[in-house]
C-alpha positions in Angstrom: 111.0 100.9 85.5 114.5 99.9 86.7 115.3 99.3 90.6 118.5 99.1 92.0 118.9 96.8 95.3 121.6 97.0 97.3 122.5 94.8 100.5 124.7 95.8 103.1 125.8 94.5 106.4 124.9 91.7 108.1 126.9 89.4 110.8 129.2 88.2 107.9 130.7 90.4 105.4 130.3 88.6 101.9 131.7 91.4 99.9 129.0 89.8 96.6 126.3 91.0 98.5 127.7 94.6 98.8 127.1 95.2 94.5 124.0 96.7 93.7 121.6 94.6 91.4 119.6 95.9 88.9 116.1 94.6 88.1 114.7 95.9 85.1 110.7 95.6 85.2 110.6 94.8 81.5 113.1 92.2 81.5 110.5 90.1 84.1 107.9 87.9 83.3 104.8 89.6 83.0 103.4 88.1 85.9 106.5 88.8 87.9 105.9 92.3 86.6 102.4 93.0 87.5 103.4 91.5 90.9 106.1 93.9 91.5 103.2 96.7 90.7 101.0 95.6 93.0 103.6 95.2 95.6 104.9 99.0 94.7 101.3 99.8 95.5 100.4 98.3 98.9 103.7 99.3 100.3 102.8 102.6 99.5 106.5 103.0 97.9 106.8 106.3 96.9 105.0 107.5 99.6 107.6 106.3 102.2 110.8 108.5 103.7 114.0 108.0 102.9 114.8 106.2 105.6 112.4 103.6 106.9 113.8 101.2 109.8 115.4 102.4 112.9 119.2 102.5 112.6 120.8 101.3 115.8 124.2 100.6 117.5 122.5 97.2 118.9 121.1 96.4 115.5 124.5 96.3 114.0 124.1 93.1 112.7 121.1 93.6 110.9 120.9 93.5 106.8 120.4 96.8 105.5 118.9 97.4 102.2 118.9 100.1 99.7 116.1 100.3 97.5 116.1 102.8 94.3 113.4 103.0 91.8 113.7 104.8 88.9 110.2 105.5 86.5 110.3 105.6 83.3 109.8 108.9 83.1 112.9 109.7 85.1 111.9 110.6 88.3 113.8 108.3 91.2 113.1 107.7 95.0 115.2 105.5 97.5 114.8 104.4 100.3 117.2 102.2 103.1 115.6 99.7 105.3 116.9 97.0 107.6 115.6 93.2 108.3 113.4 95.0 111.0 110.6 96.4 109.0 107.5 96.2 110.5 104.8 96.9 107.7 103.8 93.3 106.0 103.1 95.0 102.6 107.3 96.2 102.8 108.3 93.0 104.2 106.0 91.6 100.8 108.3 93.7 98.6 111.5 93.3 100.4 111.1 89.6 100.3 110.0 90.1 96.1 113.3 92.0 95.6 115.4 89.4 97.3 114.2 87.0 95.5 114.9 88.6 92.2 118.2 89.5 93.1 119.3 86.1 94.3 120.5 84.9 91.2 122.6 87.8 90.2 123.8 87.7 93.3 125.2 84.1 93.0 127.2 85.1 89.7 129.3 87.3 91.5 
């Protein structure tokens, strides 16, 4: 499985933020792996629509992320979401993916 996680906005524009990351599920520890599964699983992922958080004028200054999944048998979903979700098991999963994009995100 390979996910692509992009960050945009926020109240300062740091333009190393705005390059998608990839995260490569087979590339991670297996721990790391299985934790992303389960994750994927109680956030009902592939379940959700493909837009999550309310977008707002007055929530401008808000993260927004852009979460793509693709399976290994091809088939993709994405979905946007701001610092404002509400579900704990997406706020889980949001927090994993930030995480693992962290220290690609310092290279750039």
């Amino acid at each position: 499985m390979r996910i692509e996680f992009k960050i945009e906005g926020g109240f300062v524009f740091l333009p190393g933020l705005n390059k998608p990351v990839t995260i490569d599920t087979e590339a991670l520890p297996p721990p790391e792996a299985k934790e992303l599964q389960r994750l994927l699983t109680k956030s009902r992922f592939f379940e959700l629509p493909q837009r999550v958080s309310k977008f707002s004028a007055k929530a401008a200054d808000y993260r927004q992320y852009k979460v793509m999944i693709e399976n290994n048998d091809g088939s993709r979903h994405t979905v946007q979401l701001t610092d404002m979700v509400a579900d704990p098991h997406l706020r889980k999963l949001l927090d994993f993916l930030k995480a693992q994009a962290a220290p690609q995100l310092k290279k750039t």
